[in-house]
Structures are given as structure tokens and as C-alpha cells.
C-alpha positions, 0 to 999 in steps of 0.5 A: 247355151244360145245359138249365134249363128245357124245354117241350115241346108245351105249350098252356094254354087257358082255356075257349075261348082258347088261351092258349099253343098248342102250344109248345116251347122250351128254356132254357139254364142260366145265361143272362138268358132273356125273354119279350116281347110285347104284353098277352094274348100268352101270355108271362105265362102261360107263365111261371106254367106254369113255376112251377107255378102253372098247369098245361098243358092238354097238354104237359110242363115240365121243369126240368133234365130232370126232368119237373115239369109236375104238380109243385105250385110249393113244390116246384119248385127255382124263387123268383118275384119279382112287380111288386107286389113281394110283401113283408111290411110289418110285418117288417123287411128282414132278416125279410122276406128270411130269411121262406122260410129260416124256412119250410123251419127253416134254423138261425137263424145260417145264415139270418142269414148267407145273408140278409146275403150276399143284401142285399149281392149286391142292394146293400142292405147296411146296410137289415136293420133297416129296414121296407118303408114306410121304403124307395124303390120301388128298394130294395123291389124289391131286397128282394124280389130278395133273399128270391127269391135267398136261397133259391138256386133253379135258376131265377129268374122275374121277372114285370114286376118294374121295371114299377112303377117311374119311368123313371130307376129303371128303367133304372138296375135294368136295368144292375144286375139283369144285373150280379146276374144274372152275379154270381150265375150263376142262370138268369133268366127275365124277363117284359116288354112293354118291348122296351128291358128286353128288349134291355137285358138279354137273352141272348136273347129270345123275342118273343111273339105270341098264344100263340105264338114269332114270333121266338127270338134274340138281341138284336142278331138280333131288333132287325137282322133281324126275320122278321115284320112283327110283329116289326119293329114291336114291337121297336123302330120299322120302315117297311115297303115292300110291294106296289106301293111296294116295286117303285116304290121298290126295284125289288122285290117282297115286303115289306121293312122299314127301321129309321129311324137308318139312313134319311138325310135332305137337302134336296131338290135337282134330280137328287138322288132318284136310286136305284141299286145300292147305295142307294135314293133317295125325295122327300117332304114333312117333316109332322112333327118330334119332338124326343126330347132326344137324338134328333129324329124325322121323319115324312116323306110320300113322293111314292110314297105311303107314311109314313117315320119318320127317326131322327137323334141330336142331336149336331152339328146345329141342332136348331132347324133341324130343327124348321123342316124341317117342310113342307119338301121333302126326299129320303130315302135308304138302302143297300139291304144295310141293308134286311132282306127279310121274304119274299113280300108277302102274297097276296090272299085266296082266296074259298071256294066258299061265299063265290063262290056267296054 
């Protein structure tokens, strides 16, 4: 498949931080590409790189293979839609969305057309004569989706766009922004702190971590198989098993982690927390219980030493029974090929001479 967008060897910095260090990454035409990762990460930074807004210390921005990186951002083949949404309150929809055709003098009939296939590609058919302040935040926001998408760009860069929106809204636009994703065959490329938009929508994720790629994959691959402990932890929930408490518990060194839904947990009976080949086995003490809606969670303190976090959905169970688990004693048990090895534990750090002489 072609490249929409390449980068190549790209840093930004901003007097002494490195925003973004060094960084190549390429970015295939057609799929719904995000970038993840906690506050100052670099990942918001990459995408006004992309779209021009800002330029890179070093390092080149291609689109479709043309070099672009000293290109300003109007004349980029790229449309941005922001979280604060960006339209205009004194016009209507329709103008609002016809605004950039106005700007580039598209003949008065062709803009009403492609504005009116841009309402109905966001669901809004029937809002042309409708001003912004008479609208959801929901149907704002697919205005501006709109006005970004009448335009037909190569590439489309959305920046935290749900972030202002309540929960329902939110996950409700997730399953629609993919569905008009694949409907009009545009590469997006979505910025977020919310590991669930992340693997909601994504063909693929890059998870973020100051200025640098921790982890590039697919959404099943990164949630399934995290490569650092960064990543385990900020894609969803992990316990970790390292040092001692990893050879005590599994019989191994290194660092190991554990997602909660596949932690199983029983009442402790005499025998029961027994390891062996094929499962790992553990007693504790049940500190906490947390009930979610759908599911109910468990902070668990093992007699090893270390915290476990469980995760059960809430079907055929007695929820009130779980509740009254609190400070009871139970055994925590695993399949040992569902626990995903993060490599060596970290080693000890070596003093300098300097320190050894200090």
C-alpha cells in the first residue's frame, strides 16, 4: 500500500525540551492511524509538525512522497479538526461547512453540492439552515468534521476532537467516526490521551512516550502483548511481577506482567494455592472491591508481597457477594502462556567513579 505520510529523522525542540526526538514513522493511505500518550508526550506536537503548523528543528515531513516539511500549512493537501471545534457562530451549517470551498472561489452551485454530500456523509442532512449555538456539542462537532472533509483532503488530522464531549456522546462518535472513516476511504490521523478511543478506532496505534514511539501496533498487539512496562500501564490496567516476587511467584526472573480479566479468583481452601506448569497460583487478602456496572474489580494483597488488581464481568454472579469478599481471604490464579514477558528486570545502577569517590 502507498505511504500517506513519512517522517523521517524528525525532532522539534522547544529551547531546551525535545519535544519530539528524532522520529521516523510512516503512515499508510487509507487507515485510521492515532497517536496515544500521556500530556507533553510529543504526540500533539507531532501532528502540528504534520500539518504544518509547526516546523521541525531537523528532519523531513513528507506527504505522499513529496517533501512538504518547509511547505506553510494552506498549502498542505491536509484539513485539521480541533476539540473546540473551530466554527464560525454567526453562520449557518451550510456556510459554515461551504466556508474553505468560499475561500478557494469553487463556483456557488458546486459548493452547495459538495457541502450537502459533507452533511449527509456526517449525518446532518436536514441542519444546513441551522447556526451553531442551536446544536448539540455532537452535531458541532460533526459540523466541523464537515467543513474538514468538503475539502477533500489526503489527510485528515483530528486533535482530541471528542475530548469535549459527555461519555455516552463520546463513545457513541467513536463507532461513527470509524464508519465515516471507511466510508470516505480518507487517511485519519487522531490524537488522543484516551487509550479506549485509541483501540476503539484504530488500525493501528502509536503509543507515545516523551518525544519518542514506545510501542507501534495494532490494537489487539499493543493491549495483548505490550513491550514496555510503559506501555502496559497505559494501555489499559497490568500487574507487574519482577525481582524477587517474580521468581517466588513464577518461578522466574525478569519482569512479567498480567492483564486483570484473566486473573481468576476463589476462596482460599487448604491445598488450593498450588503453582505448576501450565498455571500460577497465589494467596492474599481482598482490601478492596469496586463495583463498575458491568464489571466488579479487586485489589487483592498477596502474601508475597505485591498488589494484584482482578477484573470480572458482572453476569452470573452475586454482585453482593462480591462486595462482602472484602478482607477475606482468597487464592489468585493464572495460566502461565497468558502472562507476556517484558524482558530482564532492570538491573541496579552502576555508580560512576565520581559518585564512588564522592
Amino acid at each position: 500500500m502507498s505511504t500517506a505520510i513519512s517522517l523521517r529523522g524528525v525532532s522539534k525542540h522547544f529551547d531546551q525540551v525535545r519535544a519530539v526526538d528524532d522520529l521516523d514513522l510512516d503512515i499508510v493511505d487509507g487507515e485510521f492511524f492515532s497517536m496515544l500518550g500521556p500530556s507533553g508526550s510529543g504526540k500533539t506536537t507531532v501532528l502540528r509538525l504534520i500539518a504544518g503548523f509547526e516546523e521541525p528543528t531537523s528532519g523531513r515531513v513528507l506527504l505522499a512522497d513529496e517533501d512538504v516539511t518547509r511547505r506553510p500549512a494552506f498549502a498542505r493537501d491536509v484539513n485539521t479538526v480541533f476539540q473546540d471545534y473551530a466554527i464560525f457562530p454567526h453562520m449557518s451549517v451550510q456556510q459554515n461547512v461551504e466556508y474553505g470551498l468560499r475561500v478557494k472561489k469553487v463556483p456557488g452551485a458546486e459548493r452547495r453540492q459538495r457541502a450537502e454530500e459533507a452533511l449527509a456523509t456526517v449525518r446532518l442532512e436536514g441542519y444546513a439552515d441551522r447556526r451553531p449555538h442551536q446544536l448539540s456539542g455532537g452535531q458541532r462537532q460533526r459540523v466541523a468534521l464537515a467543513r474538514a472533509l468538503v475539502n477533500r483532503p489526503r489527510v485528515l488530522l483530528l486533535d482530541e476532537p471528542l475530548g469535549a464531549l459527555d461519555l455516552k456522546l463520546r463513545r457513541e462518535m467513536q463507532i461513527e467516526l470509524k464508519e465515516i472513516q471507511r466510508e470516505v476511504g480518507i487517511t485519519f490521523v487522531f490524537v488522543t490521551h484516551d487509550q479506549e478511543e485509541a483501540l476503539t478506532m484504530s488500525d493501528r496505534i502509536a503509543v507515545f512516550n516523551e518525544g519518542r514511539i514506545e510501542q507501534l501496533a495494532t490494537p489487539v498487539e499493543l493491549y495483548e502483548r505490550p513491550v514496555s512496562a510503559f506501555v502496559a500501564g497505559f494501555v489499559g490496567t497490568s500487574n507487574v511481577f519482577q525481582g524477587e516476587v517474580a521468581q517466588q511467584l513464577l518461578g522466574e526472573e525478569g519482569t512479567f506482567v498480567i492483564r486483570p480479566e484473566k486473573v481468576r479468583m476463589s476462596s482460599e481452601a487448604p491445598g488450593e494455592a498450588r503453582s505448576g506448569p501450565a498455571v500460577c497460583a497465589a494467596p492474599g487478602v481482598v482490601r478492596e472491591v469496586v463495583y463498575l456496572g458491568s464489571t466488579t474489580v479487586s485489589v487483592v494483597d498477596l502474601d508475597a508481597g505485591p498488589t494484584l488488581t482482578v477484573s470480572h464481568q458482572n453476569t452470573d454472579s452475586s454482585i453482593d457477594a462480591a462486595l462482602e469478599r472484602r478482607d477475606q481471604r482468597v487464592v489468585l490464579s493464572w495460566r502461565r502462556d497468558h502472562l507476556v514477558s517484558l524482558g530482564a528486570a532492570p538491573a541496579a545502577p552502576v555508580a560512576s567513579p565520581e559518585e564512588e569517590t564522592a
